[in-house]
C-alpha positions in Angstrom: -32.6 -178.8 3.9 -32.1 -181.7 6.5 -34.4 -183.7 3.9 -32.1 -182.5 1.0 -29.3 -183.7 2.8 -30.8 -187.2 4.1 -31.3 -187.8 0.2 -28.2 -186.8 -1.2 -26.2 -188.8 1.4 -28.1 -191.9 0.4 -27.2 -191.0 -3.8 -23.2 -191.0 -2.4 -23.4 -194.4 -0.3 -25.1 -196.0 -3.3 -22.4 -195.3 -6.1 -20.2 -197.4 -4.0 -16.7 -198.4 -6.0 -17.6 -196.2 -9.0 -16.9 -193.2 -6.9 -14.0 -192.3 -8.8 -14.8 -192.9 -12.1 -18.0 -190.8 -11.7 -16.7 -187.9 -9.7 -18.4 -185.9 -12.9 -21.6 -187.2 -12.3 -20.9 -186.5 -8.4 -20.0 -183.2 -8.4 -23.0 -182.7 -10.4 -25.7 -184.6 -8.4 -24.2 -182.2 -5.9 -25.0 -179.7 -7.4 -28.4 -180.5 -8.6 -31.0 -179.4 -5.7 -34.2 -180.4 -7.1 -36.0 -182.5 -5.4 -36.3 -186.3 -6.5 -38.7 -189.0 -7.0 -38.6 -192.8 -6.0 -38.2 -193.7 -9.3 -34.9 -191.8 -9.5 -33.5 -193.9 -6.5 -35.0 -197.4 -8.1 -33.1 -200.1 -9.8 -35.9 -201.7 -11.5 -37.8 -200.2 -14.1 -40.7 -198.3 -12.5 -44.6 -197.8 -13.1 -45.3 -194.2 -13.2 -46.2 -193.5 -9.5 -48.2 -190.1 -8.3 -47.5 -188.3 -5.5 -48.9 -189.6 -2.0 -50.8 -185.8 -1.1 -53.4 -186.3 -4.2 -54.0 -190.0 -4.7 -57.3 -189.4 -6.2 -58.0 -188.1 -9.4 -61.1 -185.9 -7.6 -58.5 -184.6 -5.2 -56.3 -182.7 -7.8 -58.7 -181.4 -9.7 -57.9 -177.8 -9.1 -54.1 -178.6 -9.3 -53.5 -176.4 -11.4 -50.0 -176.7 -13.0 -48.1 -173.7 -12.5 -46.4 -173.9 -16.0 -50.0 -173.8 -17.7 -50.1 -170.1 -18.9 -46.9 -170.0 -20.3 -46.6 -173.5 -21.9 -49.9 -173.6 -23.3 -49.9 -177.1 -23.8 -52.5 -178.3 -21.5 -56.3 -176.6 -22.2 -58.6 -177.7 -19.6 -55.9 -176.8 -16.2 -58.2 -176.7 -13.6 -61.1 -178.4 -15.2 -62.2 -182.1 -13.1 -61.9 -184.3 -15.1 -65.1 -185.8 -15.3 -66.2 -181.9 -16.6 -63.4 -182.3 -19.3 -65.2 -185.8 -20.7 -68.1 -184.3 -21.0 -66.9 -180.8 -23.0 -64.8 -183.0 -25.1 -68.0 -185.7 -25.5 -70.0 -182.8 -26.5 -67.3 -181.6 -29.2 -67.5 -185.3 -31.2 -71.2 -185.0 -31.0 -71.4 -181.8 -32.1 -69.2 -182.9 -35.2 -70.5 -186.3 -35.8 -73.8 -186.7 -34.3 -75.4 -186.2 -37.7 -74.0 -188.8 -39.2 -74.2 -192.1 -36.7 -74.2 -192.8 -33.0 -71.6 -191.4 -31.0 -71.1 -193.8 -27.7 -70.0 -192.6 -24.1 -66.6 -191.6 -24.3 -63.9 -194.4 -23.1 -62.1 -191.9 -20.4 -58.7 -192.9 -18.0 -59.1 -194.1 -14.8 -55.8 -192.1 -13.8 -55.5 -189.3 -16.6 -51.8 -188.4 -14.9 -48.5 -188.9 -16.5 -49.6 -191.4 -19.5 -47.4 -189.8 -22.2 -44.8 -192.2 -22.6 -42.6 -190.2 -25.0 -41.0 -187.1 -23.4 -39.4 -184.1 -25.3 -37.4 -181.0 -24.1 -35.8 -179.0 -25.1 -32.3 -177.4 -23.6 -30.9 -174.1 -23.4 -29.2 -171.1 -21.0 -30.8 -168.9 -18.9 -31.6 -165.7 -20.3 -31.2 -162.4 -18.8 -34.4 -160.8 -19.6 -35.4 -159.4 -16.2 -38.3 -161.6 -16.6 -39.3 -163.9 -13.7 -37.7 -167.8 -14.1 -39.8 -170.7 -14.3 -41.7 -172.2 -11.2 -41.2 -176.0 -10.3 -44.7 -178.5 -10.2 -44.4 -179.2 -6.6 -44.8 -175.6 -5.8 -41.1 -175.5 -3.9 -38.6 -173.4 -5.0 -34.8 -175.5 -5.7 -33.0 -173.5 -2.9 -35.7 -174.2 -0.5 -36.4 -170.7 0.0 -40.0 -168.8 0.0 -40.6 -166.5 -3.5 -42.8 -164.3 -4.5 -45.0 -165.6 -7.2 -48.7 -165.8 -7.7 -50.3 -168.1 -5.1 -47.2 -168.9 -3.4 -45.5 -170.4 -6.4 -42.1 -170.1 -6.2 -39.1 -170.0 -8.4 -37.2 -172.3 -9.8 -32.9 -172.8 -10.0 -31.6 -173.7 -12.7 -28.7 -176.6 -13.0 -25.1 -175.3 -12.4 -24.3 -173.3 -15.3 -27.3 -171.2 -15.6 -29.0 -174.5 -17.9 -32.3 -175.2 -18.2 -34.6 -177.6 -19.9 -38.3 -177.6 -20.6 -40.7 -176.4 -23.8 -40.8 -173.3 -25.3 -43.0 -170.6 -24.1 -46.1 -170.4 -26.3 -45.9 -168.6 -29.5 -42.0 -168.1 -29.0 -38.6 -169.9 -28.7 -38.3 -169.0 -25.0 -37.8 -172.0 -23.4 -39.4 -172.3 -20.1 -37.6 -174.1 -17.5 -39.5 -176.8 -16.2 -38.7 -179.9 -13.3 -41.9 -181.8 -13.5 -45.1 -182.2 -15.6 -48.4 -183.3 -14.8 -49.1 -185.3 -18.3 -45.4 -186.3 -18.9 -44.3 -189.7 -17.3 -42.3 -189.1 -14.0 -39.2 -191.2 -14.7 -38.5 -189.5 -17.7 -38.9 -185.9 -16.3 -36.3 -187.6 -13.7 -33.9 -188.9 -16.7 -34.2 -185.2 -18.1 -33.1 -183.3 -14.7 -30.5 -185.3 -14.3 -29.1 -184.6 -18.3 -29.5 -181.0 -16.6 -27.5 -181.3 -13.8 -24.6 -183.6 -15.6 -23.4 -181.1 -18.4 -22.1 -179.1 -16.2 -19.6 -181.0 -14.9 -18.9 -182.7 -18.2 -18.7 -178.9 -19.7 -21.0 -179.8 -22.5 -22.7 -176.8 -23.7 -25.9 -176.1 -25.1 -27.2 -174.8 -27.9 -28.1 -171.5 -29.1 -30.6 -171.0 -31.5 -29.5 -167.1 -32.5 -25.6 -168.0 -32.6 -25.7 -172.0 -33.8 -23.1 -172.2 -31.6 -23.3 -175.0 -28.5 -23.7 -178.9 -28.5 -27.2 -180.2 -27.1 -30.3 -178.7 -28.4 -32.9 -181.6 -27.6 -33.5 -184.8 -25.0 -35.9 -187.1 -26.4 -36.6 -190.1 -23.6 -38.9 -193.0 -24.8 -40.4 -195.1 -22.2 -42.3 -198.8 -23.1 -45.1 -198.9 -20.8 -45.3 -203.0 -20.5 -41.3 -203.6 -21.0 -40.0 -200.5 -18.8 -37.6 -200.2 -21.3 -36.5 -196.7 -21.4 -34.4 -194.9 -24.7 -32.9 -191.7 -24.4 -32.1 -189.8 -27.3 -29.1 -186.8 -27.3 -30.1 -184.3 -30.3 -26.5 -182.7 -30.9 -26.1 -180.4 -32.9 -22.8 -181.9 -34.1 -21.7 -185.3 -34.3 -19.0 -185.5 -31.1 -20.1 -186.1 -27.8 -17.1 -185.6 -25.2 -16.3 -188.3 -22.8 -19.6 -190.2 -24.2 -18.7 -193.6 -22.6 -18.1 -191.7 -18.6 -21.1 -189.5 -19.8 -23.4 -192.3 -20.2 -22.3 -193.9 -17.5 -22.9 -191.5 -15.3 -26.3 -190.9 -16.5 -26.9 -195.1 -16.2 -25.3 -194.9 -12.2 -28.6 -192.7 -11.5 -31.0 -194.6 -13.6 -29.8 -198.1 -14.6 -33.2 -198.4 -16.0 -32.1 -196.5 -19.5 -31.8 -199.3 -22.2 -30.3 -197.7 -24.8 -28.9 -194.1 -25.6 -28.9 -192.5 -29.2 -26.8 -189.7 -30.6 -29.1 -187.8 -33.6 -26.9 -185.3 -35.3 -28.9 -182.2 -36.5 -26.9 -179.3 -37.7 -29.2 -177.5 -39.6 -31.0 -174.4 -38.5 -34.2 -175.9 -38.2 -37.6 -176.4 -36.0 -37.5 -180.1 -36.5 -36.7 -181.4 -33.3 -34.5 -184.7 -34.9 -31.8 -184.9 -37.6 -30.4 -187.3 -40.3 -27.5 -188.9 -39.0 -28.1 -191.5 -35.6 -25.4 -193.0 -33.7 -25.7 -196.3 -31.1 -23.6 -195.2 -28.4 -25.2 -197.8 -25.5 -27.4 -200.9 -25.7 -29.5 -201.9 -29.1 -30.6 -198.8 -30.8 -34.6 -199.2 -29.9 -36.9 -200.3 -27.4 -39.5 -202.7 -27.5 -43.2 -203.0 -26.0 -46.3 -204.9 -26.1 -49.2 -203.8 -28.0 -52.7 -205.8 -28.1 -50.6 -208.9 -27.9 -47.9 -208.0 -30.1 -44.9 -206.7 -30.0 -43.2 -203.8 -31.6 -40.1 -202.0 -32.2 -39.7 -198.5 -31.4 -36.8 -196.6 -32.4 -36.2 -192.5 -32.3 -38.3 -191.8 -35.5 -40.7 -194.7 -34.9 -44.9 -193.3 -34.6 -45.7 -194.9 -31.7 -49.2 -193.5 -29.6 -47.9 -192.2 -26.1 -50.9 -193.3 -24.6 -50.4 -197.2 -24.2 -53.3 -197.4 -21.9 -55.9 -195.8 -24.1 -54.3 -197.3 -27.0 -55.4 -200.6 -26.2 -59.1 -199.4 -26.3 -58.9 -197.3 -29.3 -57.2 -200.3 -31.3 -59.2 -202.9 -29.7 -62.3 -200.9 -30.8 -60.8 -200.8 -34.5 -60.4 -204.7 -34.8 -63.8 -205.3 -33.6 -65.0 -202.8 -36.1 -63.8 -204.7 -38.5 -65.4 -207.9 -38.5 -62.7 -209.9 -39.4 -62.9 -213.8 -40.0 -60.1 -214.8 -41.8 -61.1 -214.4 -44.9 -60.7 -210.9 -45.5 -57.9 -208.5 -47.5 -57.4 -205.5 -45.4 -55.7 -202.1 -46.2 -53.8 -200.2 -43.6 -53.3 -197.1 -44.9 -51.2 -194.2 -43.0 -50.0 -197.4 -41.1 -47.2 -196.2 -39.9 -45.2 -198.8 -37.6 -47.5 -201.1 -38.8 -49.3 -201.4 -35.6 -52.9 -202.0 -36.5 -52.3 -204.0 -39.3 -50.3 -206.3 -37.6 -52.7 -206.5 -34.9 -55.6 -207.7 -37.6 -53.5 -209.7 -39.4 -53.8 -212.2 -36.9 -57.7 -212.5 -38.1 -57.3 -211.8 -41.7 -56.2 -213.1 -44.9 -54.0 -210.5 -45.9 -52.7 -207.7 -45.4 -51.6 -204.7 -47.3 -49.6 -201.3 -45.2 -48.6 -198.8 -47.1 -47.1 -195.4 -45.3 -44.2 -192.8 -46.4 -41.9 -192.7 -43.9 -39.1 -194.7 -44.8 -37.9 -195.2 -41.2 -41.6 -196.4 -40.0 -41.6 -199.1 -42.7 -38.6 -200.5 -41.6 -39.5 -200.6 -38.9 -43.1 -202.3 -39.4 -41.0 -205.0 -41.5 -39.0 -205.7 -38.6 -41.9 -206.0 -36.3 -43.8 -208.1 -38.8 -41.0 -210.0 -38.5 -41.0 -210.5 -34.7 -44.3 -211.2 -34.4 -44.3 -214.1 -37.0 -46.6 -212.3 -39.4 -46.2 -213.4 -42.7 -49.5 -212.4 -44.1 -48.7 -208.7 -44.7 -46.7 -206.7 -47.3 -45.5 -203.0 -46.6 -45.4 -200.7 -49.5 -43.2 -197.2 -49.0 -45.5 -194.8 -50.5 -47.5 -191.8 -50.2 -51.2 -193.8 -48.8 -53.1 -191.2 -51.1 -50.9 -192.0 -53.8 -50.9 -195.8 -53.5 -54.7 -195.6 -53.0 -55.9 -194.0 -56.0 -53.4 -196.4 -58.2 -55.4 -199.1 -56.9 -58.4 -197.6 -57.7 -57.3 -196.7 -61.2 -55.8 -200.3 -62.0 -59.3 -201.7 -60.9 -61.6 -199.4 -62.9 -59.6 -199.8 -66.2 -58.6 -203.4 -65.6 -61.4 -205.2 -67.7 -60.1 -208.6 -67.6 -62.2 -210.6 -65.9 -61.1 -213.6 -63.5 -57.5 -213.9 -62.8 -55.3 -216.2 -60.5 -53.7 -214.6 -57.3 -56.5 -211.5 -57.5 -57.6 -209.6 -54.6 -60.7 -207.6 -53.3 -60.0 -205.1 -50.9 -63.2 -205.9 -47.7 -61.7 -203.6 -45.0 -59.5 -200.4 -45.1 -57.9 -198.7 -42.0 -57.4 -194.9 -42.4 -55.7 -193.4 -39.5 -54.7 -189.7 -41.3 -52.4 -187.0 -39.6 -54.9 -184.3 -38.3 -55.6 -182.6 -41.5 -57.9 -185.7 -42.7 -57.5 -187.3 -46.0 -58.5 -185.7 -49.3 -61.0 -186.4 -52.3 -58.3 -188.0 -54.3 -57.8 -190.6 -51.4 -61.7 -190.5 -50.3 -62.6 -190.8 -54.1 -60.2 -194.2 -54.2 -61.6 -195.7 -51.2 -65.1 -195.2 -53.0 -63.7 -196.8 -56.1 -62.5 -200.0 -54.0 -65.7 -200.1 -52.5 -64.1 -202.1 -49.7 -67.2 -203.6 -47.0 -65.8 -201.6 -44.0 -64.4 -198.6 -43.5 -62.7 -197.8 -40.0 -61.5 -194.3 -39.7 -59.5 -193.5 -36.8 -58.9 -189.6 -36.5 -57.5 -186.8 -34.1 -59.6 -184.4 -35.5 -63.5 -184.4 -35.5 -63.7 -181.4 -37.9 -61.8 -183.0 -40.5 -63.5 -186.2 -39.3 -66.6 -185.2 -40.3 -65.6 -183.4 -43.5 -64.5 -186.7 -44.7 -67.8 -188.7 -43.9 -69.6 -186.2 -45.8 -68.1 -187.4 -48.7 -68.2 -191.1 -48.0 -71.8 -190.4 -47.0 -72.5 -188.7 -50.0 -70.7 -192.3 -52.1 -72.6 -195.0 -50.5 -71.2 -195.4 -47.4 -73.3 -195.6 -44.4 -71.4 -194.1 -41.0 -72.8 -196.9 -38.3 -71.3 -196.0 -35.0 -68.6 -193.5 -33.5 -66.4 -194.5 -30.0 -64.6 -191.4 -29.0 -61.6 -192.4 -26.8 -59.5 -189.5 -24.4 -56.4 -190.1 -25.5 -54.9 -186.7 -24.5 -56.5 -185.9 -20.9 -56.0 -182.2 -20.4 -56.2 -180.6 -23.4 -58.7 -180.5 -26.0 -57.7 -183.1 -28.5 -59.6 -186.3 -28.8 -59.4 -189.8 -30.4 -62.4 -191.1 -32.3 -62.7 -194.2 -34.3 -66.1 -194.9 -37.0 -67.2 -197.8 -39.0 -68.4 -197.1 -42.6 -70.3 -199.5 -44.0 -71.4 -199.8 -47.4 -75.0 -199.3 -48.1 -77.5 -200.5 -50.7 -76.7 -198.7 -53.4 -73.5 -201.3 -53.9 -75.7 -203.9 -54.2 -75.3 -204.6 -57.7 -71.5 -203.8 -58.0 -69.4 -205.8 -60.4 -66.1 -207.5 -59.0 -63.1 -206.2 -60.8 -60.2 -207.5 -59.3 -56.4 -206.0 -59.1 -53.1 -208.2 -58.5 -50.3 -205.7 -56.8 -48.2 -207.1 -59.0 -48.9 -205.5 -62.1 -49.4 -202.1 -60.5 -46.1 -199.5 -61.2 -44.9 -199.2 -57.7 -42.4 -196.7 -59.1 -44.9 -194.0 -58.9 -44.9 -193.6 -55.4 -41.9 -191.9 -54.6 -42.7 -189.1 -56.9 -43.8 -186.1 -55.4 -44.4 -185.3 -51.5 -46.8 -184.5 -49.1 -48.3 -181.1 -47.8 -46.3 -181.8 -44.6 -43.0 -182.2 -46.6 -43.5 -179.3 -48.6 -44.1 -177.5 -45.6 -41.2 -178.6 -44.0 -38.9 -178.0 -47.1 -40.0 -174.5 -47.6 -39.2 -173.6 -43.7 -36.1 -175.2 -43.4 -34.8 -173.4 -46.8 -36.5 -170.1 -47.0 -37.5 -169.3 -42.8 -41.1 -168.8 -44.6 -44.1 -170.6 -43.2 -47.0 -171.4 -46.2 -50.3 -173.2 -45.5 -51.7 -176.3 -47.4 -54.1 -173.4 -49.8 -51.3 -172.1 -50.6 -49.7 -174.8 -51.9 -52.8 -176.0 -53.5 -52.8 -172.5 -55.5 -49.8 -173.2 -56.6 -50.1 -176.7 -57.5 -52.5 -175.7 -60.1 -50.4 -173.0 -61.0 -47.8 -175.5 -62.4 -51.0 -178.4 -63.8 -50.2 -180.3 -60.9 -53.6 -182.6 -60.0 -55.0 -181.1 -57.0 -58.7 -182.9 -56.0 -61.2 -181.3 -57.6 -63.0 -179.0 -55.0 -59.7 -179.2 -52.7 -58.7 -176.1 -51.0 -61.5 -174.3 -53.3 -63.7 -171.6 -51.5 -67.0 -172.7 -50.7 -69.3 -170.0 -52.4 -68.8 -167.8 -55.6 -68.7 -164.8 -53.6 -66.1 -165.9 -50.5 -62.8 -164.6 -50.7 -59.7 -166.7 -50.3 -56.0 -165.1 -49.3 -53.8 -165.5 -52.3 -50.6 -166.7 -52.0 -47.6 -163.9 -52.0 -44.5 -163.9 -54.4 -41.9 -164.8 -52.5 -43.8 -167.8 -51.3 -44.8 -169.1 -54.3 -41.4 -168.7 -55.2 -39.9 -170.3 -52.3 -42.9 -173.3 -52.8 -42.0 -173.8 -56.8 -38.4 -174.6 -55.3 -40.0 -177.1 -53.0 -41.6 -178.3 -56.4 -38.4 -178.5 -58.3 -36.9 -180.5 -55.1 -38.9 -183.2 -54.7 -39.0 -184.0 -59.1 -42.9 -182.2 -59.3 -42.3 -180.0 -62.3 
């Protein structure tokens, strides 16, 4: 308590002349007894730091995080991490050993608090006679001994009965949490204080049964070179009270936030952001270096929240590729344009395509400020865009032309379901040199390089990297190469120009459909589902695509009211 004290006399000497403007954010701090870090009491934007007890990664082990049953967001709690290399080395081998090498896994010399993008979500104490959530450090808020298992003790929550954290595993129970073990430490800081400031400023948060309440999310951003930090309010309607005092506030106890963001999402939903974004402090976005280069990263921006591994991974892809200068590369899923811009500095062009409409402004803009003027960003579905260029060059028979291309290299990065045999079949058609498939998923890894195998494509070498420390996921990247049987390939070549770019804004995506179909009808449907139905309505659907594997297997058909509520998604998005 003396401690407590020590430290919340040092918070009051510190706001000096803003005393009175901030007696909000004082009262609050007051209030707010969970115990701080140094990087809550810095000026300067700070490296994530660890705590002084278990300076070495050996040391903690067996720290297990008391939140780990009931998030269910970290696998291998308890596991050294040395053990969890090897399990997750052992996973990409078993998946992609038959095809090519698979190096030694590229681990982290500290695998603690690397995810530089922190989400949680914020909501009221229940009454459920269940026991509250347990703080990281093992200490309960009002200093007193509980009574949990192994000692763990309970947690307060912030004056008002709020609490912030991630919801309980399989349910919308959010679990109050104060600090996690993967999540980087200044912006678990940034979120306690939100917690202990709405209070005071008698902003309420939201309920998901009523739709009644103000702040349903805190989305905080941090750029691991600039120390740049963003902080995003999800409201769940469009007016924040006393925004400018509220932000100051929050700026008194960490004058390393950048820039704040209001998003504005009002619809029942599970998506975390909305439409509709407001500027209400600094420049919108944050910035970091990647590689060398660059980038901007605003709320909606894809942006890998491990910088450190990053690095590795994407340095890994580059020198994959083999570039001299010479070469026209595809970056296809490229979403901020990362990678692509990263190679263009070796190559002779460059061609990005990705659907989000945000992320491709946003890889303009960092094209931009990078001085890149060798690559062109195409808002389209990558599968889409793909097979157009494959059509246009198979039926294109008109021999040499100015301004033509050959595609020699194509990046893939796809979302964890893979890519499917209309994309593969595309790549094929291209017959590009080099393939370089970074994927999150080994299963659907290896799925795809049986088909690219089966094509003329040669898988040389695999480099897993651990880009997630703690659970189970796993970052791989391969080179294809192409083997003999292109050796007597014809050149046809394609000019983008003549393609109809129109077409890719027709239709959407599995994800989208998804998405639609949840936010409009509650019902959750799965990608064979909408596969059934696709060819329901003559919608193309790749040829052996969500088919069973055997005659006699037996596939779950899709029920009426989802097919229903799918053909609506249909209808939406201009499919039939």
């Amino acid at each position: 308590m003396k401690k407590k004290m020590q430290i919340n006399k040092k918070k009051e000497e510190r706001r000096g002349t803003q005393e009175k403007m901030l007696e909000p954010a004082k009262s609050a701090k007051a209030a707010n007894t969970g115990k701080q870090t140094k990087s809550e009491k810095s000026s300067k934007p700070a490296k994530s730091s660890r705590p002084a007890k278990l300076n070495k990664p050996a040391e903690r082990a067996d720290a297990v995080c008391p939140y780990a049953k009931k998030c269910g967001g970290c696998d291998y709690q308890g596991m050294p991490y040395e053990k969890q290399l090897k399990e997750k080395q052992a996973y990409v081998q078993k998946q992609v050993g038959s095809f090519c090498k698979v190096l030694p896994i590229l681990g982290m010399d500290e695998p603690y608090h690397y995810r530089n993008k922190v989400h949680a979500v914020f909501d009221i104490e229940k009454k459920r006679g269940s026991r509250p959530g347990v703080r990281g450090n093992g200490k309960a808020a009002n200093g007193k001994q509980g009574n949990g298992k192994k000692g763990r003790l309970a947690a307060k929550p912030a004056p008002g009965g709020i609490i912030s954290g991630v919801y309980k595993a399989g349910t919308h129970e959010v679990i109050n949490i104060d600090a996690c073990q993967i999540e980087d430490e200044l912006s678990g800081a940034i979120i306690r204080d939100i917690r202990g400031l709405l209070h005071s400023f008698k902003i309420k948060t939201y309920d998901e049964d009523t739709g009644y309440g103000l702040l349903r999310h805190v989305l905080v951003r941090r750029g691991f070179h600039s120390g740049e930090v963003m902080v995003v309010l999800v409201l769940g309607s469009p007016v924040l009270p006393s925004k400018n005092h509220f932000v100051m506030a929050l700026r008194e106890l960490h004058p390393e936030i950048s820039t704040v963001i209001v998003n504005v999402n009002d619809k029942r939903t599970s998506m975390v952001l909305g439409d509709k974004e407001s500027v209400i402090y600094g420049k919108g976005y944050i910035e970091d270096t990647l590689c060398g280069c660059t980038f901007r990263i605003s709320p909606k921006s894809f942006y890998q929240v491990n910088p450190v591994q990053t690095e590795l991974l994407y340095g890994k892809a580059i020198a994959y590729a083999a570039l001299t200068g010479n070469e026209t590369v595809v970056d296809a899923y490229c979403g901020t344009g990362t990678i692509g811009i990263i190679a263009a500095k070796s190559a002779k062009k460059v061609i990005g395509v990705e659907l989000n409409r945000d992320a491709v402004r946003d890889a303009v803009k960092n094209a931009k400020c990078n001085n890149v003027k060798n690559i062109e960003f195409y808002n389209a579905d990558a599968g889409q865009f793909m097979v157009e260029m494959a059509e246009y060059r198979a039926d294109a028979k008109r021999g040499e032309k100015s301004g033509a291309d050959e595609v020699d290299v194509v990046f893939m990065d796809p979302p964890r379901a893979g890519s499917d045999e209309a994309f593969l079949s595309s790549v094929v058609t291209l017959a590009p040199k080099r393939v370089v498939y970074v994927s999150c998923n080994p299963e659907t890894l290896a799925r795809d390089l049986l088909y690219l195998t089966k094509h003329g494509y040669r898988a040389q070498e695999c480099q897993p990297v651990d880009m997630f420390p703690w659970t189970k996921h796993v970052e791989t990247v391969v080179l294809l190469s192409k083997g003999e049987v292109d050796s007597k390939k014809i050149r046809v070549e394609f000019s983008l120009e003549d393609m109809d770019m129109s077409e890719f804004q027709d239709g959407a995506t599995y994800t989208q459909i998804k998405d639609y179909v949840l936010e409009h009808s509650g019902l959750k449907v799965s990608n064979l589902y909408i596969s059934q139905i696709k060819r329901k309505c003559g919608i193309e659907v790749g040829k052996n695509y969500n088919l069973p594997k055997s005659e006699d297997s037996r596939q779950p058909m899709c029920p009426p009211e989802k097919e229903k509520a799918i053909r609506e998604a249909f209808k939406y998005f201009g499919m039939i």
